[in-house]
Structures are given as C-alpha cells and as structure tokens.
N, C-alpha and C positions, 0 to 999 in steps of 0.2 A: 756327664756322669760324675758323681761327686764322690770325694775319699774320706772314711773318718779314720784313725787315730786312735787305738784302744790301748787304753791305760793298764789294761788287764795284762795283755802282751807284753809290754814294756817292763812290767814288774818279773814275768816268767822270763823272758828273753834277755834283757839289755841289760838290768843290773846285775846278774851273775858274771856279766864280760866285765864289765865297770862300774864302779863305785865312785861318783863324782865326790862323794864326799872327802874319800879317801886322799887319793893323787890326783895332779895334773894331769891333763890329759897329751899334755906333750910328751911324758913318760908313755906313752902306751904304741907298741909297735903299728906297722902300718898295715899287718894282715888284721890287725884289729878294727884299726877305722873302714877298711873294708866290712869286715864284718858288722858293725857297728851299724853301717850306715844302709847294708841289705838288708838286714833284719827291721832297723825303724823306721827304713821310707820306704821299703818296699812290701814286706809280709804286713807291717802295721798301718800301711794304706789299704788296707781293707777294702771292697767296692762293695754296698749294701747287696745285698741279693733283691731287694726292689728297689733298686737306687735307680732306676731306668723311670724318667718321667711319662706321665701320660703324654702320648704323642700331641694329644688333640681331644676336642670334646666329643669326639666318638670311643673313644679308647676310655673315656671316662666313664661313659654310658654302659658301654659293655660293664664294666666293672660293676656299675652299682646294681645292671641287671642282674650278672654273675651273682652278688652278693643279695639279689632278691629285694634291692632297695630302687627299684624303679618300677612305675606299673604302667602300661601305652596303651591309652584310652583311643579307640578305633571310632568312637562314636563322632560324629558330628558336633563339635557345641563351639559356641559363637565367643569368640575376642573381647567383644564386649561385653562387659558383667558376668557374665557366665563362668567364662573360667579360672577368674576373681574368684567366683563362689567356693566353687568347687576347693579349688588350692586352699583358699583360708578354713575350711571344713576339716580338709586334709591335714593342713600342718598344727592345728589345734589338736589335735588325735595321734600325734607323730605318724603319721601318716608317711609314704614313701617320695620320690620324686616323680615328676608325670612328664608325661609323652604326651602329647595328643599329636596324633597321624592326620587330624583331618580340621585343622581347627576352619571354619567357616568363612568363606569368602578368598581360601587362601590355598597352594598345593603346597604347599612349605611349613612342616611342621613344625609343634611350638614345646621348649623343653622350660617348664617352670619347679620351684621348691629344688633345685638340684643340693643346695647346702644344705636343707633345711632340718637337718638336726645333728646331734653331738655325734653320731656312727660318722654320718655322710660327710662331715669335716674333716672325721681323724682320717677315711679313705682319699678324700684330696688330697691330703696334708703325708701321705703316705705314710703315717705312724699309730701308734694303738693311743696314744692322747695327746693332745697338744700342747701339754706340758714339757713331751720330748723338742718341740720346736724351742721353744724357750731354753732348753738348755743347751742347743748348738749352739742359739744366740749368746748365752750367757760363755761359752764357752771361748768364744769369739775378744770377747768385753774385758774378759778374762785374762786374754793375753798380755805378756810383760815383753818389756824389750831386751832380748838375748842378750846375757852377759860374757857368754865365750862359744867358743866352738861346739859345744854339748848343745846348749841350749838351742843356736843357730839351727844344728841339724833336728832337734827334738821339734823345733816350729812350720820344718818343712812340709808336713802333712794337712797345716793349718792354710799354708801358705799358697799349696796346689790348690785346695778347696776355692780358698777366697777368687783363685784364678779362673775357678770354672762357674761363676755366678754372672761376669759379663754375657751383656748379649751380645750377640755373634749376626752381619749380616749376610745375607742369600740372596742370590742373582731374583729367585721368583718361589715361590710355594703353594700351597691347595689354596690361599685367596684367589688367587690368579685366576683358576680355572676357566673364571666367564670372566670379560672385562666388556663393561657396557657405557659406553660413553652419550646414546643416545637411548630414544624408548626405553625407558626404567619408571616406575614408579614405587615410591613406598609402600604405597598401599597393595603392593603386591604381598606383602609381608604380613603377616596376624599380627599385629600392632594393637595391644591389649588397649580399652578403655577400664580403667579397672574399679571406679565407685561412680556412684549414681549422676554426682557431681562434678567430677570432674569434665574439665572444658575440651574434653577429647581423647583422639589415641594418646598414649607418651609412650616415648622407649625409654624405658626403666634399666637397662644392665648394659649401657655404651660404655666403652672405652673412650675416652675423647681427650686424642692427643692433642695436643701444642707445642709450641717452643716459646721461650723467653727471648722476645725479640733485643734482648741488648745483651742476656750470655747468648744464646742459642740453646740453654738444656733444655731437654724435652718434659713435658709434666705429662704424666697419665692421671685422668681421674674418671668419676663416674658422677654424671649430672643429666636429671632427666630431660628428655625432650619432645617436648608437644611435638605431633606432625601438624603441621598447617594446611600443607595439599601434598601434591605425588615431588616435592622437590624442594619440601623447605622447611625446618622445625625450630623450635626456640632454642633456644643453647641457655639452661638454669644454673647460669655461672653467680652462683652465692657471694656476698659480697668479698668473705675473709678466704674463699678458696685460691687453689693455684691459676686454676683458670683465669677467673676474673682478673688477676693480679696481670697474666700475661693482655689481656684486653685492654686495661687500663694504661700500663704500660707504651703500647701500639699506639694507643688514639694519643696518646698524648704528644709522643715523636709524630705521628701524621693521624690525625681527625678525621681524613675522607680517604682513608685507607682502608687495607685490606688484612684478615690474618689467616693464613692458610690451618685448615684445621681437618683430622679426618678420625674417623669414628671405625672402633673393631667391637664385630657383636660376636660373639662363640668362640671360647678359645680352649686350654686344657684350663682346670679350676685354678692353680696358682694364678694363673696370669688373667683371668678375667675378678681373682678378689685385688689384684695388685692395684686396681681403681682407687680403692677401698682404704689403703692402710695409713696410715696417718705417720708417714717419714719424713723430716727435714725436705722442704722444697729443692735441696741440691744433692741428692738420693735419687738416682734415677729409681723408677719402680721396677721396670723391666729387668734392672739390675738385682731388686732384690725378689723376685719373681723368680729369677732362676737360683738365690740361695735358695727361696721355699723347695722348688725344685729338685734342687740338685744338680741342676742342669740348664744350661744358657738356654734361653727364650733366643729363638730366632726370629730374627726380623726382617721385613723386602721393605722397599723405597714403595712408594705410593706410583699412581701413574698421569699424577696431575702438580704432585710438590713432592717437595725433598721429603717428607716426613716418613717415619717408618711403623710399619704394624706389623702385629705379629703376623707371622708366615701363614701359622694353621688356622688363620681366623675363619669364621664361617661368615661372616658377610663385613664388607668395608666399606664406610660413603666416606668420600672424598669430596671437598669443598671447600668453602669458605666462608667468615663473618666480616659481615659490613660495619667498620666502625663506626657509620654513622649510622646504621640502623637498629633502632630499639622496636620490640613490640609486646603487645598486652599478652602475658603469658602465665598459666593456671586458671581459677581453684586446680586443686590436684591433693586427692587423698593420700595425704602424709602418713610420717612413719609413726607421726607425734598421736594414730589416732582419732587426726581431724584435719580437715581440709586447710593448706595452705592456701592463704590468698592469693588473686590476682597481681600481678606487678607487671614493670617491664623489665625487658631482656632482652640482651644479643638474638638475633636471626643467623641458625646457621643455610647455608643455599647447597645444597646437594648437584654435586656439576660430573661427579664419576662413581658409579657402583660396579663393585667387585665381587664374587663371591663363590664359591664351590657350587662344584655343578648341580649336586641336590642338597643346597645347604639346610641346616636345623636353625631356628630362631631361638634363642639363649634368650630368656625372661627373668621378674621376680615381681612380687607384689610388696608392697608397704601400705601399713593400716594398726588397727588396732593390736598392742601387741598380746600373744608374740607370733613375729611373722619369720619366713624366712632370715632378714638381716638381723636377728637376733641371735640366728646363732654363728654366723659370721660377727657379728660383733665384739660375740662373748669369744672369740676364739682370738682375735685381733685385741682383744685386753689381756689373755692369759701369754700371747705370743711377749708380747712387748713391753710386760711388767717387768722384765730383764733391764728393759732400756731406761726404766723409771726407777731403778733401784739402783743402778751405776750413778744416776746422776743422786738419788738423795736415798743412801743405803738405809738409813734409818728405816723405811717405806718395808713391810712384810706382806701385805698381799691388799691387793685390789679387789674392789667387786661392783658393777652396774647391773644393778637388775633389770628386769625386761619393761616392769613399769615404769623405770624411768628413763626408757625412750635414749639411753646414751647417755645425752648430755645432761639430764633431770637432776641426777642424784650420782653420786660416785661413793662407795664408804672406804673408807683409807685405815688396815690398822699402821700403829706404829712402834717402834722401840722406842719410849720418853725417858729422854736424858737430860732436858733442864727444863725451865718453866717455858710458859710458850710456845714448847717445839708443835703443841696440835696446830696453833696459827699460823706456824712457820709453812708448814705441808700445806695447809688449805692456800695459803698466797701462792706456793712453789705450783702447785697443779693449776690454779688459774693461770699460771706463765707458760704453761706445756702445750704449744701447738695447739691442735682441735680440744685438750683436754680446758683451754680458757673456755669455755662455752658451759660448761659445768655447772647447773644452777646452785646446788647445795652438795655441801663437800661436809662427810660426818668421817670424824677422824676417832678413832676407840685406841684402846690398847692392845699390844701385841699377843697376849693372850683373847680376845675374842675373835671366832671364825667368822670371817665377814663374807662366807659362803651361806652362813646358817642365817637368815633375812629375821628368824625368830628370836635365834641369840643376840644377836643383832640389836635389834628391836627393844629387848626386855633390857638390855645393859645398858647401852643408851640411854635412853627415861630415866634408869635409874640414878647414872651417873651426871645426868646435868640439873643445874638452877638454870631458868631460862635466860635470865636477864645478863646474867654473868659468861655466859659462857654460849650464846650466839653472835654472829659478828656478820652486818651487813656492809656490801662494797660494790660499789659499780663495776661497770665494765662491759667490754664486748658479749653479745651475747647470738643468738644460731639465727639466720633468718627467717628460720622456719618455728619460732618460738614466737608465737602470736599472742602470750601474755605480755610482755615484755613491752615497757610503756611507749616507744618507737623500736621500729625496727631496727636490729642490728645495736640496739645497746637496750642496758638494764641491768637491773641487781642480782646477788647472787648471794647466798647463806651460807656460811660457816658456822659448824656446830663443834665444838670441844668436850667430848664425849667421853674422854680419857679422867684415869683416878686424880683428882686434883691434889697436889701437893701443897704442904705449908709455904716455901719459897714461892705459892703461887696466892697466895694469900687465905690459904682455909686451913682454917685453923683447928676443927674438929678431927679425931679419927676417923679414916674409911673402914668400915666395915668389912670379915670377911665373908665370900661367895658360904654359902649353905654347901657343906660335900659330906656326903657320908664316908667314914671310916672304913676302909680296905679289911678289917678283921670281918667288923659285921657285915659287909656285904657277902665274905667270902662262905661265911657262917650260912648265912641265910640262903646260900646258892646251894650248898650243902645241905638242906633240909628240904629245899624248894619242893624235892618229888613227894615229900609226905604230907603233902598240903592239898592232898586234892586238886591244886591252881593250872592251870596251861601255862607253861614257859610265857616269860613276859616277854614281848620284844618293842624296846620303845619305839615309838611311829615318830619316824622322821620327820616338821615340818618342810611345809613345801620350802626352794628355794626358788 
C-alpha cells in the first residue's frame, strides 16, 4: 500500500506552526517537533482510497467487466486465425477486451485486447490519465538531498513510498495450486496461431525471467515463443535485449551449459506490462512493477530453480535453454505489420508446469497497426518522458505515432538555445536504451504540439531545406526491422525541423505563423448568431 504526500496539507497545516524561512529550527520547542512531525508523516501520508492493487488478473477482469469494458464470448471459435480475426476487428473500433470461455481445442479460457485502449490503461494504471503516473515519477526525480532537519522529516513520505516498491518473497501463492512435474502438455493451452503465415502457435504475453549469470540480477522481459511440440518453444531473445545478453553471457563462461529460465503467463496488469518497459538493465522490473502499483509484487521460488515469479500468476513453465542449442524460429506476424523472418534461436525445454486450478490464458496479438501494444506503448512513452527530461531538460514532449510502429519515427519538440541543439537531441535519443533503434528522429520547436500529427506535418515541411538540415548515421538498429541493409544494423534520419537561426547560418528572416487578432475574432463571435451560420467547431485532425 503506498503513501502520497499532499502539498496542499502542508501549506494549511505545517507552515502556520513554522516558517523555515524565518528561525532555526533549534529555536522551536519540543511539543512542537512533536507536532510537526504527526501532522507531516502521519495525517500527510495519506493512503489513496484505491491505493489497494489489483490482487490478480481476476480482480482485473472484474473491474473492467464492472466498468462494461470486457465482453465473454461463449461461442466456440478456434485459436487459430480466428480469434486473431475477431480481436483486430475489435480493437480497430475500440472495441472492449474479450473473454472467450470456450476457445477450441482447449478448457482453459483465453483473455485477449485486455489494454487495448486509452480507458482500459488509465484503469490498470489506477488513475484517470497517465500523465498522473509521470508525475509521481517526476516527483521522485525531483527530489534534493535534505539540508536540515526540516527537510529530512518533509522527505520521509517520499522515503516510506520508495520502501513499499520492493518485491516482497512468499513461502508459496495461487501459482502453486497444481504443480505438475509429469503429464503436462502445452498444447493443453489455446495457444493462438495468429496470421496466415506464421510458422505456428507462439505465446505472445510470457514473462521470461532470468538472472545475469555473473551479477545474479534477475531481467523480466517479454519475447515470443513458438511451441514446437507439448514441451519445447523457441525463446526470441533479440539480439540488443536483456535476455540475449544473459545467453551470451552463459555460453561464453560454459558453451555446453545450461541457463535456468521460467516463464509467468497472467498476472495483475502492472506486472504483466513490467515485461514491457524499457528500464536500465540493473532496475529490477518487479521493483518498478510495484511503484506502478503502489504495492510490492509478491514473489515464490520456482519448484525446479532458484528463480522467482510472481505469486498470482496464472500459469508458470519452468525450465531450461540449452546453450548449445539453436533452432529455426518464425516467420511470425509482427508488430511492424509484416511477417518477421525466419532465423535462429535459443530452445527453451519446459521440465515443470504450475498453475491455478482453473487458470485464464493471458494473450495479445501484434500486426498491422494499431494493435493492442499500441496503446501500451503510448502509455510507456507518456510514463517515462520524466525520465527523458531529467536527463536532457531542454526535451518538452515526445510523440510515436502508431504508424511508426515505435521505433519508425519519434517527433521530439524542444527549447532551442544555441545552434545545433536539434542534432544534439537526435544523437542524445539514439544513445537512450531501446530509444537507439529509432529510424527517424524529427526535432520541431517548443511551441508545436507533437500530439497534433497535422501540426506537426505542415510546420515541418515548412521549416526545413532538405539538404541542409537532414542528417544520416548509422547504427544499431531492431531485429525485427527488415528494411535495414543486415540485420541488426542500418541507417537512421535526423530531421532539423526547428526556426533556423542566423548563428546557424540562414541568413534570411523567418516568417511569422498566420493568427488572427483576438479583437476581431472576439467581434465576429459577437455577431456570429446573426449570420444565419451553425456554430463552427473546428474538426480536430486525427492523431
């Protein structure tokens, strides 16, 4: 359960007792610091009134039914291609999240689109936008290191919070329920095929823990994996991911070795996007799993290795990859819109399955956008544009639109303060983790909304000569980027979009923007009803 800290309080409460500005606070008697210190850490640790996490992704479900955002399709329809169909039908229409009770071949039903639009985020996220996420973070980023006793005690609110984000271990929890060491197959599971092409089932929404065989910190990620048969899948460890790194890592200390690995499918929403987020590789996830939270992620030990999952999971394979075994794995209908090719890949071998006694299968598809991870995407840019602006404040707001797939296209405004600075950003965000993958990085000024794709669009054009002010650069680039002259590298565009200054060598005036005058519009508003006209209302482009 987590505390927030209201500045509101502090203004009504604490400054009438004491004025820092004033006196020291070794002047101030000691029924004071008493007082002082019930009123800020105690009445102004606040506990949200939903500050209580989803337990589980059944407590989720309820919710989103509660709230009319879920619809449980009773009918019969088939794993493969089918309920593909239907979902991408769905989520093109903001359609709801689905149930199916009865998916084909299987008694274990299948929950697919569970994020899939801007409501069904802000309800995981427990808040009315994800803007409020962004600014606990920023609030966090924010902090100064205490210069006296005042401040000491004013950070202790911050300080219980950050306490309550560790994950927390448990003797055993609802994974446990069945423990099946023998007779198990995957294929007991609705295991979507999800396009025409693709080379089989894959599980699309695993968990797939590991540890760094030379710290021991554990990485959670998400990487699909083909089923092979009832006991074996590929493990799509991308070259630049954590995953992979732990792989490589292994084979290289021993080649005919082993790396213990185990996989959590359904859990509450935080902790099944914590796959997902793009943190510094020595960031546990689970850690910040229970900041999204509010509340530590609990975890149990596996019953075949040390590693741990979360407690509430709805099903857990335990196992292992062979580090000397590679095998042929995909096509597979990407997120980019078209089929990732064939390659090789780690074999993970499935040796213990765990799971709740009537567990739910946790799904999502990826294809042509936009799909569900789009709007997990776009929620994971608005969260963590905090964390991009502490490092280069200049940076005012981010934007990836859905066509460009993530890593396509990024537009970046900024505050220009000397010549250059657009180039400066475009190199800065190819150095940003996952954000190095970024084909083209269009940098504008601080006055255009890089929400508005139209504004956007028309300022740009306007503002560049192409020759001068594009800039191509190599570099790492996604694997799943099948333009890209070999895999894993290729070029990437920077566009300099922003007013060019004389210090930058243009030596003409810029123009100003077309605005009409605040008298006559207000004139014209004032007459507007004797005009026979219907209220205008301008038509928002899409974004």
């Amino acid at each position: 359960m987590g505390i927030e800290p209201t500045s509101e309080a502090w203004e009504a409460y604490i400054l009438p007792l004491y004025d820092a500005r004033s006196e020291p606070y070794a002047n101030k008697p000691a029924w004071l610091l008493q007082e002082f210190f019930i009123r800020e850490f105690v009445l102004e640790c606040r506990v949200a009134e939903d500050g209580l996490a989803y337990r589980d992704l059944r407590e989720f479900i309820a919710k989103l039914e509660k709230e009319g955002e879920l619809q449980r399709i009773a009918a019969e329809v088939d794993p493969v291609l089918e309920i593909t169909e239907i979902t991408d039908r769905v989520t093109r229409t903001g359609g709801p999240a689905l149930l199916f009770e009865r998916p084909k071949g299987s008694r274990v039903p299948l929950l697919i689109n569970m994020l899939g639009s801007e409501h069904r985020m802000n309800l995981a996220l427990e808040v009315s936008h994800v803007d409020e996420v962004a600014a606990r973070i920023r609030g966090f980023l924010d902090m100064q290191s205490p210069q006296g006793l005042l401040d000491k005690i004013k950070m202790l609110p911050k300080l219980a919070e950050l306490g309550s984000f560790f994950p927390k271990s448990a003797k055993t929890g609802p994974c446990k329920e069945v423990i099946r060491r023998e007779n198990f197959s995957l294929l007991e599971f609705p295991i979507l095929q999800c396009w025409p092409k693709d080379a089989g089932r894959f599980i699309t929404w695993p968990l797939v823990i590991t540890r760094n065989p030379e710290t021991g910190k554990r990485n959670v990620g998400v990487y699909r994996m083909q089923v092979y048969d009832e006991r074996t899948t590929g493990m799509h460890w991308q070259t630049q991911k954590h995953g992979a790194e732990h792989f490589r890592r292994a084979r290289a200390a021993r080649p005919d070795g082993r790396i213990d690995v185990a996989v959590a499918i359904g859990s509450d929403p935080m902790t099944c996007l914590s796959g997902i987020l793009p943190i510094p590789p020595d960031l546990d996830e689970m850690m910040f799993a229970g900041f999204l939270r509010r509340e530590p992620v609990e975890m149990v030990t596996c019953e075949t290795c040390d590693l741990e999952v979360p407690a509430n999971a709805e099903i857990v394979l335990e196992g292992y990859v062979d580090l000397a075994e590679m095998r042929t794995e995909g096509p597979f209908g990407d997120h980019t819109g078209f089929y990732s090719l064939e390659g090789e890949f780690p074999v993970f071998h499935v040796t213990c399955l765990t799971h709740r006694r009537d567990p739910i299968y946790l799904t999502t598809i990826v294809g042509p956008p936009p799909q569900e991870d789009f709007f997990m995407g776009h929620a994971v840019e608005r969260v963590f544009l905090p964390v991009m602006k502490m490092q280069h404040p200049e940076i005012v707001d981010v934007a990836m639109p859905a066509e460009g797939v993530f890593h396509n296209l990024m537009i970046v405004s900024i505050r220009k303060s000397y010549p250059g600075h657009a180039r400066k950003i475009m190199h800065a965000i190819w150095s940003l983790g996952q954000a190095m993958f970024t084909k083209v990085v269009v940098v504008v000024d601080h006055d255009v909304n890089v929400q508005n794709f139209h504004e956007v669009a028309w300022k740009s054009l306007c503002a560049i000569d192409p020759q001068r002010d594009v800039e191509f650069v190599m570099g790492p680039a996604d694997t799943l980027d099948h333009a890209s002259r070999i895999q894993d590298y290729g070029s990437k565009m920077g566009i300099d979009a922003t007013r060019k200054w004389e210090s930058e060598g243009f030596r003409r005036p810029w123009p100003d923007e077309i605005v009409m005058d605040t008298g006559t519009k207000s004139r014209v508003d004032a007459m507007w009803s004797s005009f026979g006209l219907k209220r205008q209302v301008e038509k928002r482009p899409r974004k």
